[in-house]
N, C-alpha and C positions, 0 to 999 in steps of 0.2 A: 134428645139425649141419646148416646149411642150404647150400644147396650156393649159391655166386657168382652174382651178375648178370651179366650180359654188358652197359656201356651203350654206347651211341652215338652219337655229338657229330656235327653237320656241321659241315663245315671250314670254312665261310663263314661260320657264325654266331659261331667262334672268333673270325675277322680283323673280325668287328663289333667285338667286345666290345675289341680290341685299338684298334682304331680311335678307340672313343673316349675308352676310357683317355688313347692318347695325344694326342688335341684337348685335350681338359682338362689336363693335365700341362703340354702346350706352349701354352695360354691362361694359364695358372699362372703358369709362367713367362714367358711375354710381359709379362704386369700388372706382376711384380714390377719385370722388367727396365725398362719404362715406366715406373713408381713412381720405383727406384733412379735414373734417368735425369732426370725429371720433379726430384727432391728433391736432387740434384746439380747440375742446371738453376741452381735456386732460389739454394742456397750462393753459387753459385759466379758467380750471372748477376745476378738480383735481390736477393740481399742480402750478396752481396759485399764492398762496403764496410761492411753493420756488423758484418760477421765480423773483418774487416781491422783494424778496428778495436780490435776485443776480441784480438787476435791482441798487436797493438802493444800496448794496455797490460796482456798481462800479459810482455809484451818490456822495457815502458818503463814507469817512474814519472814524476810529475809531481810534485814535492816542493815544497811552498811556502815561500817566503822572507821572510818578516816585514819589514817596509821599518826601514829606520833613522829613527829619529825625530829632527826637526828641529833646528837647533841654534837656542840661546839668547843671544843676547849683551846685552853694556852696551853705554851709547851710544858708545864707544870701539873698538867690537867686539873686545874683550875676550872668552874663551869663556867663559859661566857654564855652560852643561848642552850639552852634547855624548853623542858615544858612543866605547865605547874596547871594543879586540878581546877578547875571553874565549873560552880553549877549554875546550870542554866534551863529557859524553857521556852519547847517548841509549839510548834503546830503543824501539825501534817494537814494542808490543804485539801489533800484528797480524801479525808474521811471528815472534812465538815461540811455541812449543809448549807450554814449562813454565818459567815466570816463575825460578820458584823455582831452576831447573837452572842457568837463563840467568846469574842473577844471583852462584849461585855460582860459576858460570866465570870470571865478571869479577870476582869479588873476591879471585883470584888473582893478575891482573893489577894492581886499583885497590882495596885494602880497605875494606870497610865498616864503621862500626860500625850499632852495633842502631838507632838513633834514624833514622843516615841509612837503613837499608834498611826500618821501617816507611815512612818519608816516601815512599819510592819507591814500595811496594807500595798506600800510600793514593795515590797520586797517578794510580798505574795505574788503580785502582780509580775511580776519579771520571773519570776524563780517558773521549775517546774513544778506540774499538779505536784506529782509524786515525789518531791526535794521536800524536806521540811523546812521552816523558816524559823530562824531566833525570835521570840520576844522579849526573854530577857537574858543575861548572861552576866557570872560574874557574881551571882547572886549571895548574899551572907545566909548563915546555916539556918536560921528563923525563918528568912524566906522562902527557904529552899525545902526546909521543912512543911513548911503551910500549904506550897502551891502542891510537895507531892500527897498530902494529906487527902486534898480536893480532886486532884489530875484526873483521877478513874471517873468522874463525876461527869469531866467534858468533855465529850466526844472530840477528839483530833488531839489533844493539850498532851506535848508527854516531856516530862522532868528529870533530869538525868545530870551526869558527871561526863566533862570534854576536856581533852588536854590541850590547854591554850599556850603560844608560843611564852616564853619568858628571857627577858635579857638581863642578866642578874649586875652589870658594871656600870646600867644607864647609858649615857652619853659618853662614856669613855672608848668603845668600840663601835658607836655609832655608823662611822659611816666605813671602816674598814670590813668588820662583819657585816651591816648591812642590816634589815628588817625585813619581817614578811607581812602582807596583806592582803586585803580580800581581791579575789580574781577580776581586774577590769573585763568590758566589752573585748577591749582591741588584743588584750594578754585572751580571753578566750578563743578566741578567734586565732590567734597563731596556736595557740597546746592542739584545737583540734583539727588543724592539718599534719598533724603528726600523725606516722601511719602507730605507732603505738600508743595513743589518746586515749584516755580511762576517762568519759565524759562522764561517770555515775561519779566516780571520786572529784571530777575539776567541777560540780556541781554543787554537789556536799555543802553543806552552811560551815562546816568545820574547817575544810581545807582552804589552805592558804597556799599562795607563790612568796618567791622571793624577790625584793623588789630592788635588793641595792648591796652591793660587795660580797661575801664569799656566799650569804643568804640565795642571790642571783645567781652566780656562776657556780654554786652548786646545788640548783634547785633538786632537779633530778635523783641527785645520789641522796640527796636531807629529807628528801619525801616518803619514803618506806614503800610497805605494799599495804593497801586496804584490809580490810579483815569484812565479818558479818556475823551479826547474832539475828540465830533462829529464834523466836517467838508464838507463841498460841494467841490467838485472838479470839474473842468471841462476835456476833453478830454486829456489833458496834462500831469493830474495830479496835476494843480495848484487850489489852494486854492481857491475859490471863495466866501464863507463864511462858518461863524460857526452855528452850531445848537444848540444853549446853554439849550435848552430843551433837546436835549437828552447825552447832556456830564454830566461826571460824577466827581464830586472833588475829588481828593486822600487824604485820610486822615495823616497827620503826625505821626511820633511815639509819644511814650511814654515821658512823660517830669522824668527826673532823676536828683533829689536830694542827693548830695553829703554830709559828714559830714563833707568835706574840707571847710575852711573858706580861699578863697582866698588872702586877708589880708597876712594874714602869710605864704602862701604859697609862694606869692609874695615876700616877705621880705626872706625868706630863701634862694630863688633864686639869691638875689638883692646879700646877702653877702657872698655866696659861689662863685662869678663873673666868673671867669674861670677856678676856683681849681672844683677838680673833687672830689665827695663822697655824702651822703646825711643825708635827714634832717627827722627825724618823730616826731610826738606828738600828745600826744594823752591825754583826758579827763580821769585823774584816778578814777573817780566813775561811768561812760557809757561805756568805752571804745570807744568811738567814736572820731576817727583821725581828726582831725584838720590839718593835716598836715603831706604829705609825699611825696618831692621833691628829684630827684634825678639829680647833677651835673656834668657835664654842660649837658643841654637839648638841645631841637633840636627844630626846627618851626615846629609844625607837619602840620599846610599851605604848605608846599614844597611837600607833599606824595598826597593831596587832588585830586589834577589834572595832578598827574606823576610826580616825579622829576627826573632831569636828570641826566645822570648816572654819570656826573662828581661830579657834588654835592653830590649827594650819594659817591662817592667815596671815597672824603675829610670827608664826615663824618665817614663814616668805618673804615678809616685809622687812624683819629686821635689818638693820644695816649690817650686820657683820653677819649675815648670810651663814646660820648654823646649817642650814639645810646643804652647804655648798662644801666638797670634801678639799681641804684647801693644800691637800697632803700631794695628792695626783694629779685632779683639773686644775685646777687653779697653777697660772705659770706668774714668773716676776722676773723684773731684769735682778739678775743674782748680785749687783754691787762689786765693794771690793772684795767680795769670796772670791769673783772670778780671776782674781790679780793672782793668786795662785799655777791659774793656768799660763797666764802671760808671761810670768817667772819663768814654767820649766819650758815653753814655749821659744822662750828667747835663747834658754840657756842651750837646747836643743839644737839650736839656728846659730849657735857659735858664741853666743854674746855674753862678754866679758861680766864677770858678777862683779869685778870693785872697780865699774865703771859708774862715774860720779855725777849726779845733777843738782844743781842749787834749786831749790825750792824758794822763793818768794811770795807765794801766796797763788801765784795766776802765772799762768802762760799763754801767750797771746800769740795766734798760731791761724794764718788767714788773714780774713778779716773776722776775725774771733778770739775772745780771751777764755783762755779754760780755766777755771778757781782750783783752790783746795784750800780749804777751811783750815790751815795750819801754815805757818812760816816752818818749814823744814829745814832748812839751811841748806847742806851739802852735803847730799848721804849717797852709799851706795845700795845696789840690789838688797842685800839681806835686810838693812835699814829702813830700805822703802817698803820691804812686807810688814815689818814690826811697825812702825808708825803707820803705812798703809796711804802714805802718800801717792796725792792723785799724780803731780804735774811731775814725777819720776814715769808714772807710768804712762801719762801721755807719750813720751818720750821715747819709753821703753818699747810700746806697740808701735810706734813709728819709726821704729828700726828696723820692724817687720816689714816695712813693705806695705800693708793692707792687714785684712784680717785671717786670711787661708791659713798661713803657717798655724795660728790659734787655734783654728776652729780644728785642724788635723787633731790637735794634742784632746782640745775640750772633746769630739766627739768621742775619742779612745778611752775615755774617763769617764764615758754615759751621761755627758750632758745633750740634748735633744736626742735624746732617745727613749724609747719605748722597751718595756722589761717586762717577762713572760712571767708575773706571779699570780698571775689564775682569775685577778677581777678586771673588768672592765674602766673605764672610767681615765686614762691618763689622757695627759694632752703631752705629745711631743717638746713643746718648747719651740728656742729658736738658737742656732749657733751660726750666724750669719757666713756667707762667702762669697767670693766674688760671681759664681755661677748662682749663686741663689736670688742674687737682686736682680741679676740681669735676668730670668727667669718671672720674678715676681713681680717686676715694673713691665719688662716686655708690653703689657697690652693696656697694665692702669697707668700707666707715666714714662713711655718711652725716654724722656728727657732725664729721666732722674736712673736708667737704667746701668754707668757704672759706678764705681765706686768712687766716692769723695774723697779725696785725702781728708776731710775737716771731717768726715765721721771715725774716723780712725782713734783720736784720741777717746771721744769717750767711749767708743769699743774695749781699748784698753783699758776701762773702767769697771767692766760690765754693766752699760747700758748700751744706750738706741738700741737696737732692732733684737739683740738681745737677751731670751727671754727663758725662764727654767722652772722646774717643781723641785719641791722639797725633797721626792726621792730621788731624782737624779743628781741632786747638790747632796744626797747622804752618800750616793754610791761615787761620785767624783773623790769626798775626800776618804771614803774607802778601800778605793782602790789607791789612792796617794799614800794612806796610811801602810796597804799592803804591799807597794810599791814594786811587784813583780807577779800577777795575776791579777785580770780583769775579773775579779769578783761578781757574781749577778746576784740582786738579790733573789731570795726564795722566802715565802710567804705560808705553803701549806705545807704542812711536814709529814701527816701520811692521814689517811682516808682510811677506815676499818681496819686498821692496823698497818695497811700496806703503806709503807715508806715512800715519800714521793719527792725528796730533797735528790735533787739534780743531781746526777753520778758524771756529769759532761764535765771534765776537765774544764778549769776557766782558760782561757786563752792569754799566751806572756803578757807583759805590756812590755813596748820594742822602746824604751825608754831608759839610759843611762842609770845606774846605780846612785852614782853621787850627785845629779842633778835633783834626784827626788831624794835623796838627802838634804842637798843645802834647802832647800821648799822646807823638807821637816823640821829644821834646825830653826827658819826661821817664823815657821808655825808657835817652833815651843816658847821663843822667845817675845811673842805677839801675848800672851798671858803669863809669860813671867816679870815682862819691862814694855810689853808694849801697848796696843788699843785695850787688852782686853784685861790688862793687868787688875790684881784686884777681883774683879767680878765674875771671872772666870775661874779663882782658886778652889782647887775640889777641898780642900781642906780635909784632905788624908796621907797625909806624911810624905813618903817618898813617894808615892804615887798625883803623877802631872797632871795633869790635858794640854794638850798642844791643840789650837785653832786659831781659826781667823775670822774677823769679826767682818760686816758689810752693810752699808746703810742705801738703800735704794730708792733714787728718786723714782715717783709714779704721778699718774695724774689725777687729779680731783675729779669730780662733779662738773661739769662743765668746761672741762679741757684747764689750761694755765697751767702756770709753773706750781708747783708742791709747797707745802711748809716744812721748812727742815728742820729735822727733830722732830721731839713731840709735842710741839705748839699747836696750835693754828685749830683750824677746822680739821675733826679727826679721818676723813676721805681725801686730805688733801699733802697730808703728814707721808712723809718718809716710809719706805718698809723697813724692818728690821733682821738683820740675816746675823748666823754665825754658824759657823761649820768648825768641826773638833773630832778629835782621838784622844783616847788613853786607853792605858797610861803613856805618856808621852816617848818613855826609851824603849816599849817594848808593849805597840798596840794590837789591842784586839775589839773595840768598840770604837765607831766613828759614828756621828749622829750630823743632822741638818738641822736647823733651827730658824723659822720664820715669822715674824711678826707682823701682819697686817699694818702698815700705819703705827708701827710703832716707835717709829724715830732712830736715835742709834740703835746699830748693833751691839754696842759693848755698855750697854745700859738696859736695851728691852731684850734682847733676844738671850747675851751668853748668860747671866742667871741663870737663865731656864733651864739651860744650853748643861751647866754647872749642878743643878739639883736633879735633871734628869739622868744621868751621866753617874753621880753620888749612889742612887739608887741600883744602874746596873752593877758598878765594882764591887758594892757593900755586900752582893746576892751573888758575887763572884767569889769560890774558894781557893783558887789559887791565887787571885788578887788577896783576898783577906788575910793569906801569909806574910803579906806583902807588909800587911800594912799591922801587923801583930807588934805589941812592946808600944804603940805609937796611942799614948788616949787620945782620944779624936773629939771626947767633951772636952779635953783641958786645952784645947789650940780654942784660938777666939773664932766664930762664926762667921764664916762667911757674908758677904754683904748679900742682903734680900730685897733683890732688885732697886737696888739703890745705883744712882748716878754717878759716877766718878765725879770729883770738882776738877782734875786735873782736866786739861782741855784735852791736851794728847789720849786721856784714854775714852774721852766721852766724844768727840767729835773729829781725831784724827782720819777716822775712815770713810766721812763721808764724801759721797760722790754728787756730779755737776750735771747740772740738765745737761744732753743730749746737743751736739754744734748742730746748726742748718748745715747742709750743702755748701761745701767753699771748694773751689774750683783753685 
């Protein structure tokens, strides 16, 4: 065993070693306390306010507000689209934990079924964290009450008051105003490549686009500016108060004035009931519409807050296509309305008015017979408007030469043309010409590329190629009625006040005085002795309507020739047309009239044509002097929609399929 060291330390060299243990210990500490000091500095000195900041909002939310969209009126300001309160209730995805939990807590409160809580769960799923998502909306005051009773209870759930669209006319402004809905993929997708794109607002569970008529073409101005309420929250995320010092109100949109008087537009809906086609009219010295309904309409309420796909589906399928605006797209060969143009057409081109053709039924012209549903005998121009004989005006357009001379007069009067009143949606039409077939066969039918003599007659009918909308057949016999300015229609009459009716002078019409007299003369005479006699009486004293009626073949389901009248299979039936002014000596209203498959014109169409028309004069005060001393209960009432038995007024104006090609 070895036996101990003995060692030896100097005591100086200890209090070294201690020495500088403690410099380093106490530099250690120095640094840190420097450092701590230095990065408390910082906080607290230099970025102080963006601590403060971040402090306050997770103290405070800033909740966005969706602005109320603009309201819509008639020219009577009248309200067509407004907004109206809906309670409703959310869920802020980003302050719940487990959807699934959340959701079952609240459907003790508000029950679910399975349909509505996938919708929530996709909605979640698509939406952003931080967007909130509807579950319920629309809600009555009991429930609204109950769910905000509980709300504070479930972390994300918050209950509240939204201003939802409202269209207070239904289906009467359907598709002129238009609806708004919820924002598609592909409508996202176009708002944010706009360099001014408000993705927090096009996000919003509240905001809506515009999806169709002045709702679309004035999304922008009808949208407003967003707003924001401040809020306190506590650790939760629940609301604990508002800060109404630092929230912000949303502004509404733009208020839009319309030139529709809903009056009438109302009444044109009321008597087209569930026939399908539509209604225009329009002020023959402004051009400003009064009136442009397309039948049957739709509740554009149903689209506001999603409709469901069955409902949508009955309305797609239906045959008379409410969904489809029958005012603007929708084109038709215009009938014998268009014999009007052919009159001043011919009269233009020199041709004698008490030049005479016998009518026997048919004219046989080619290798073709052309009909007319009537034995006319031997009448002249003015004659053949009022009865509306076909095989006069076979005749008459082949005095022309072809179709050019017409088509000059029809385009100067706005038929196939296009008119700047603010919505999308019109379809040109057709006014056929010798450069337009040789154009449009060019490459599908070289062979059929000029013109036939044998399609000439029923041109002068208004059919084959042929084809027009209801507003361009309002602004033809508009401008006829005003007979010395191309009239345009106008549609929106000022936006936030500011006035937006057309200050552009209409341009002459380069058309003889007394030509579009004797047209008028024998306008008035076509409802006072002629097709439309009878069902066309306004039944107000001295006050007229001068029109003319038109029955339009078209084609079925499956191609074939049509059922004439209103017989047969109802896609296969006739259309119904009638075009009008009054008061007849001294016009200021001219309207379109079109009937789907209606059969005659002076059985389906001029009624309507008649009570819509009854309705503008009556809301007229200078007409109303007119018609003052005259009781207008004690005259017997007009027929309601009833059929003439005379054949001349029920069947004079109808028109003949279309010839083949005769060389």
């Amino acid at each position: 065993m070895p036996e101990p060291s003995i060692v030896f330390t100097d005591v100086n060299e200890r209090q070294g070693a201690f020495h500088r243990r403690t410099f380093i210990m106490g530099g250690v500490v120095a640094f840190g306390l420097f450092a701590l000091t230095g990065r408390l500095a910082s906080l607290q000195i230099v970025q102080g306010s963006k601590y403060q900041k971040l402090s306050a909002a997770n103290q405070f939310n800033f909740r966005l507000i969706a602005p109320p969209r603009g309201n819509i009126l008639d020219r009577n300001g009248k309200l067509i689209a407004g907004n109206r309160p809906s309670f409703r209730v959310m869920i802020e995805a980003n302050e719940v934990k487990n959807i699934d939990e959340t959701l079952d807590q609240l459907s003790y409160i508000l029950p679910q079924t399975l349909t509505a809580r996938r919708r929530i769960l996709r909605d979640i799923n698509q939406n952003r964290r931080s967007v909130p998502t509807i579950v319920a909306q629309d809600l009555s005051w009991d429930d609204f009450s109950r769910v905000s009773l509980y709300a504070n209870d479930i972390p994300g759930v918050v209950a509240d008051m939204d201003w939802v669209r409202a269209y207070y006319y239904g289906g009467a402004f359907s598709h002129v105003v238009g609806y708004v809905s919820k924002i598609s993929d592909k409508d996202m997708t176009r708002e944010l490549e706009a360099p001014d794109a408000d993705s927090d607002l096009l996000h919003h569970p509240s905001f809506r686009i515009g999806k169709q008529g002045i709702e679309k073409a004035y999304d922008k101005d009808l949208r407003g500016t967003k707003g924001g309420r401040k809020v306190e929250v506590d650790s939760r995320g629940q609301v604990v108060r508002e800060d109404p010092a630092g929230s912000i109100s949303p502004q509404s949109g733009k208020e839009i004035v319309l030139t529709l008087d809903a009056d009438i537009q109302q009444r044109a809906i009321d008597v087209f009931g569930t026939e399908s086609g539509a209604a225009v009219m329009m002020n023959i010295h402004t051009g400003e519409v009064l009136c442009m309904t397309s039948s049957p309409g739709f509740d554009p309420n149903l689209f506001v807050s999603g409709i469901p796909s069955d409902t949508y589906k009955l309305l797609h399928d239906y045959e008379r296509n409410p969904l489809f605006d029958k005012a603007l797209t929708a084109t038709f060969p215009p009938g014998s309305t268009f014999k009007t143009m052919v009159a001043l057409a011919a009269l233009e081109n020199g041709y004698d008015p008490n030049i005479t053709h016998t009518c026997n039924g048919a004219f046989p012209f080619g290798n073709h017979v052309f009909k007319c549903d009537q034995h006319h005998g031997t009448i002249n121009l003015h004659q053949a408007i009022v009865t509306s004989c076909d095989v006069y005006f076979y005749q008459c357009a082949l005095s022309m030469g072809g179709p050019d001379p017409v088509a000059k007069v029809a385009t100067k009067f706005g038929l196939g043309q296009l008119f700047d009143i603010g919505i999308d949606g019109q379809k040109a039409g057709l006014v056929p010409t010798l450069d337009w077939k040789k154009k449009y066969f060019e490459k599908r039918n070289p062979a059929n590329m000029r013109w036939w003599p044998g399609e000439t007659p029923s041109f002068g009918i208004g059919q084959g190629f042929t084809n027009v909308n209801a507003l361009q057949n309002c602004v033809m016999v508009s401008r006829l009625a005003n007979g010395k300015k191309a009239v345009n229609p106008i549609l929106v009459k000022s936006i936030d006040g500011v006035d937006q009716v057309s200050k552009v002078v209409p341009e002459d019409l380069p058309f003889n005085e007394q030509h579009i007299a004797f047209v008028h003369a024998a306008m008035a005479d076509v409802v006072n002795s002629g097709t439309a006699r009878g069902a066309a009486d306004l039944g107000l004293g001295p006050v007229k309507m001068a029109g003319k009626t038109g029955t339009a073949q078209s084609v079925g389901a499956g191609g074939g020739r049509t059922a004439h009248g209103a017989v047969g299979q109802w896609d296969r039936r006739d259309h119904a047309w009638f075009v009008a002014f009054a008061p007849a000596d001294d016009p200021k209203y001219a309207m379109a009239v079109i009937v789907q498959h209606g059969g005659f014109g002076a059985a389906a169409a001029a009624p309507k044509a008649r009570e819509i028309m009854r309705t503008a004069l009556l809301k007229d005060p200078d007409i109303q002097k007119r018609i003052v001393g005259v009781n207008i209960e004690d005259k017997p009432p007009p027929m309601d929609d009833a059929t003439s038995t005379d054949p001349d007024t029920a069947a004079g104006d109808a028109t003949t399929p279309a010839a083949p090609p005769t060389t």
